[in-house]
C-alpha positions in Angstrom: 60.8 80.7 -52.0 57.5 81.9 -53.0 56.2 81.4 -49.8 54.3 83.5 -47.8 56.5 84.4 -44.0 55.6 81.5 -41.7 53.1 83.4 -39.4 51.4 86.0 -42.2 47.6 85.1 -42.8 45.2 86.8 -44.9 42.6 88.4 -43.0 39.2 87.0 -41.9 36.1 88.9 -40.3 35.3 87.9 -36.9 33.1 90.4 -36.0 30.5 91.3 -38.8 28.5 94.2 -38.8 24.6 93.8 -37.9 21.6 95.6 -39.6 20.7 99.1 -37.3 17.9 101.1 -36.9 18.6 104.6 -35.5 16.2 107.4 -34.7 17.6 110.5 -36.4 20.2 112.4 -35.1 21.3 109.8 -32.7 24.7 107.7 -33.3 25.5 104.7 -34.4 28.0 102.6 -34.3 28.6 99.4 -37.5 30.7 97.0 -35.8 33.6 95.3 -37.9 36.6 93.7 -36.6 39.0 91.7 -39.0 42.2 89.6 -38.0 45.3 88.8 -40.1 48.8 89.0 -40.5 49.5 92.0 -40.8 46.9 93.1 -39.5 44.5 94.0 -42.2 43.4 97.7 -43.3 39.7 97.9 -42.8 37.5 99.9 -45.5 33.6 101.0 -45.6 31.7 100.6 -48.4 27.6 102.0 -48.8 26.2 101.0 -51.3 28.9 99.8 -53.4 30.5 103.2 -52.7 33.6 103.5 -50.7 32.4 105.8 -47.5 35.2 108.4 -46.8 36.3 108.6 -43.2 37.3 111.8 -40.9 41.3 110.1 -41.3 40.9 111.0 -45.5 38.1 113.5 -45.6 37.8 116.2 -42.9 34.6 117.3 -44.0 33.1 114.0 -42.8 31.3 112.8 -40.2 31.9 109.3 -40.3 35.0 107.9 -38.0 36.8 104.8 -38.8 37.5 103.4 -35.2 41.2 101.4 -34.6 39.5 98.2 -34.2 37.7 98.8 -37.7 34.1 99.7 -37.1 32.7 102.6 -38.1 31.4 104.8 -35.7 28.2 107.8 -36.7 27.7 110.6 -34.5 24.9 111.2 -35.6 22.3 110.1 -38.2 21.5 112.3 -41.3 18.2 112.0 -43.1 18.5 112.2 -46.9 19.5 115.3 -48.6 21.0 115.8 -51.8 22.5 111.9 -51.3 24.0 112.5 -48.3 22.1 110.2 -46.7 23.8 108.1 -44.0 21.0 105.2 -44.9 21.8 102.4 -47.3 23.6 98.7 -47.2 26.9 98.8 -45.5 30.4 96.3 -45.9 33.4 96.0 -44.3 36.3 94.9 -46.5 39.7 93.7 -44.8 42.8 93.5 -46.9 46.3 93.1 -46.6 49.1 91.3 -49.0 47.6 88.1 -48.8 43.8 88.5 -49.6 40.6 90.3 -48.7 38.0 89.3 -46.7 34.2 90.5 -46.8 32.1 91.0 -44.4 27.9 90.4 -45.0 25.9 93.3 -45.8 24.3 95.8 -43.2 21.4 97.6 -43.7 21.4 100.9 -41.6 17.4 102.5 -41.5 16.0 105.5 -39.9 13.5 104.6 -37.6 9.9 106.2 -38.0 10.7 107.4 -41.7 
């Protein structure tokens, strides 16, 4: 039939990510952690951009941990747009659906 296997769900976000305020140059760490089956392949997006993780892009910073959240070494002020500041999302998909997580502002402190 056309129905999905007995046990498969489409994922939901249990742990959202909160807004951060980070000194610069000191980590930081957007919580995210989704559940589904199967389990659900986490993405970051910034600003409506999708962020590119050391797993796809060796040149960045940015790590996408196995439980989904998305770990910053360290905090880069602004320059030329690479700018770790903005409104962060975590989206969960797998075969079933997507789930969204609510927006998270990440802020240098004393800017």
């Amino acid at each position: 039939g056309s129905h999905p296997l007995l046990e498969d769900t489409a994922p939901r976000i249990v742990q959202h990510p909160t807004d951060l305020l980070v000194s610069r140059g000191d980590p930081a760490t957007l919580h995210c952690r989704a559940e589904g089956r199967p389990a659900p392949a986490v993405e970051w997006y910034k600003d409506g951009e999708r962020v590119g993780t050391g797993r796809e892009d060796p040149r960045s910073h940015r790590t996408l941990l196995p439980g989904g959240s998305l770990y910053l070494p360290r905090i880069l002020p602004g320059r030329r747009g690479r700018t770790d500041e903005g409104v962060y999302v975590c989206v969960a998909r797998n075969y079933l659906g997507v789930a969204t997580s609510r927006n998270a502002s990440l802020e240098l402190a004393g800017q």
